[in-house]
N, C-alpha and C positions, 0 to 999 in steps of 0.2 A: 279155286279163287272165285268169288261171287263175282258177277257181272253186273254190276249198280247203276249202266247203263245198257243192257239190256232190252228193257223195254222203250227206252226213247230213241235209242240208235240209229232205227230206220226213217226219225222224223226228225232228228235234235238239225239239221241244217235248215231246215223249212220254215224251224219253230224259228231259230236265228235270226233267218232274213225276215221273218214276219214281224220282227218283234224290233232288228235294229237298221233293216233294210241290208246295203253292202257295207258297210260304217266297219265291223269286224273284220270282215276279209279286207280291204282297204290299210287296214289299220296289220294287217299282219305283216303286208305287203311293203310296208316300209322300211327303207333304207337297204332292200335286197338289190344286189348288184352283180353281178359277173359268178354266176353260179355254177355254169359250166367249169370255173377255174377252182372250186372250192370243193372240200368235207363235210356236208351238215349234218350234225345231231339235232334230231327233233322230239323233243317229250312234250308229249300227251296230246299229238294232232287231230286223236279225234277222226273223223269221217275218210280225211284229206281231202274232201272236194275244195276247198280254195286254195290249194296246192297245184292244182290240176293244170291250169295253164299253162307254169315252166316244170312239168315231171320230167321231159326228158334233159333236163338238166341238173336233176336232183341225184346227187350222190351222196351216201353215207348211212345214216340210219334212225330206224322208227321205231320209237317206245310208244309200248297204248298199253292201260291198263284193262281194259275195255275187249273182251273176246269179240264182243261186237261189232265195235269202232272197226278192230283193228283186221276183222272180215272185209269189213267196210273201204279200209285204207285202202288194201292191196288192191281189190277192183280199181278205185278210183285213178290210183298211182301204179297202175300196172306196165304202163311204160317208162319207170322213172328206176334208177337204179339202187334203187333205197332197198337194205336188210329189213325186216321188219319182226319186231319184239313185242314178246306179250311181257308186264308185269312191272315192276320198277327199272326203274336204267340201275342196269349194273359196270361200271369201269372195267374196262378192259385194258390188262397191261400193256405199254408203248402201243395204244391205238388212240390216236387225237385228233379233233376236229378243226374246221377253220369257223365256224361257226356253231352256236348251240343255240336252239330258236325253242323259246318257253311261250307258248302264244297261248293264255289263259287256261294256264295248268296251275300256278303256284295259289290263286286263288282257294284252291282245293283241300292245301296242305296247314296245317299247324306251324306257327314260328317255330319250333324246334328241327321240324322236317324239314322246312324250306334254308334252313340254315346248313343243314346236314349236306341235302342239294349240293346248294352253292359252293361249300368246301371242296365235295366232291367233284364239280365239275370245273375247279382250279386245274386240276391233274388231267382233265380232258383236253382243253385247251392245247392248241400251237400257239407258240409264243406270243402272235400276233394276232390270236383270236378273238372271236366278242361274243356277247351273247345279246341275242335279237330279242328283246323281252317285250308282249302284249299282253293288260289283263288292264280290267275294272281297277279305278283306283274310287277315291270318296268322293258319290256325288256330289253336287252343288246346288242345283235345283229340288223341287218338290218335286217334280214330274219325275226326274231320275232317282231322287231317295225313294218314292213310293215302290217303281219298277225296279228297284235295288230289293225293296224288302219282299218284293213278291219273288221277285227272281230264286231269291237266296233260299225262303218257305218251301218254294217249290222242289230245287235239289237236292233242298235235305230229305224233301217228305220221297222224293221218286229215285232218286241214285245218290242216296244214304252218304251227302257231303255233308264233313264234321266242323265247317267254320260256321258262326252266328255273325260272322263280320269281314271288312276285307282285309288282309293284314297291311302293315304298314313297307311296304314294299323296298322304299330306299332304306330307312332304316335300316332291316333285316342284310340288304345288299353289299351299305357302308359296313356293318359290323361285321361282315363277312371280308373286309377291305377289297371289295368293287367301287369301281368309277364310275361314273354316269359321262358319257360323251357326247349323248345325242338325245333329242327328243321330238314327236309329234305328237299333238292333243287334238283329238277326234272325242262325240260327242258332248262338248265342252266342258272337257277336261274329265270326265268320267271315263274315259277309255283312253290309257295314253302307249304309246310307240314310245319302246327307249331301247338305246343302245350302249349296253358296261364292257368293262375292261375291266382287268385285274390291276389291282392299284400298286402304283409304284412307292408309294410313301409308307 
């Protein structure tokens, strides 16, 4: 499997804060609560250093697609109780979480994949679980559409990411029949905190 971030790896959190301050890690951080009591599934965390503060309350498990990253994770999260997985999450039979935390992964993915996703992590779920979802949604500003379009130029040309665009995220969610339950909007409204549920209707 290529490793597509490879070469940013050892900078992609430096480049982060440079670029959006704590605004990201902030924004992943919300509506986490009582973690010691919980299961979490995490796909595509990337580095984990803004994990770092609550690891030793972290249980459950690490998906990175990223050989790099996910060198990366384990240092950063080495006192936290998390398995950790190279390659796509694959379900594992009666193994389910209380949480599933997607913190600017689905940006990555094709609406076919990110629908695939969501089905599959129906059967992940405890009955009373949610999924913690962060990512770019469509700016609103010049200032953020510009640094959208450079942002986006740049992933494709250095770790061969196949969107020209952001997808449409609730869309994608409702058709998957998710509920939206919760929300916070950080850099106005370009980067938003939401919390689904699997829909009862």
């Amino acid at each position: 499997m290529k490793d597509s971030y490879g070469f940013i790896a050892p900078f992609y959190n430096r480049l982060a804060k440079l670029v959006f301050g704590n605004q990201l890690a902030v924004a992943k951080r919300s509506f986490i609560s009582r973690l010691g009591e919980k299961k979490v599934l995490i796909i595509g965390g990337g580095d984990g250093k803004d994990y770092q503060n609550y690891q030793e309350n972290l249980l459950g498990d690490y998906w990175e697609l990223s050989q790099s990253m996910l060198v990366l994770s384990k240092k950063n999260l080495h006192r936290s109780s998390l398995n950790f997985h190279l390659g796509n999450f694959r379900q594992k039979e009666n193994h389910t979480f209380d949480e599933i935390w997607l913190h600017f992964v689905l940006d990555t993915m094709f609406d076919s994949e990110i629908m695939e996703l969501l089905d599959q992590l129906k059967r992940s779920l405890n009955q009373e679980g949610r999924i913690f979802f962060v990512d770019f949604f469509q700016p609103t500003t010049l200032k953020n559409k510009m640094l959208q379009f450079f942002m986006i130029s740049f992933f494709r040309m250095v770790a061969q990411h196949k969107r020209k665009n952001i997808p449409e995220y609730e869309e994608l969610f409702k058709r998957c029949l998710w509920e939206k339950e919760k929300e916070q909007i950080f850099l106005k409204g370009w980067v938003k905190a939401q919390v689904w549920k699997i829909s009862e209707g």
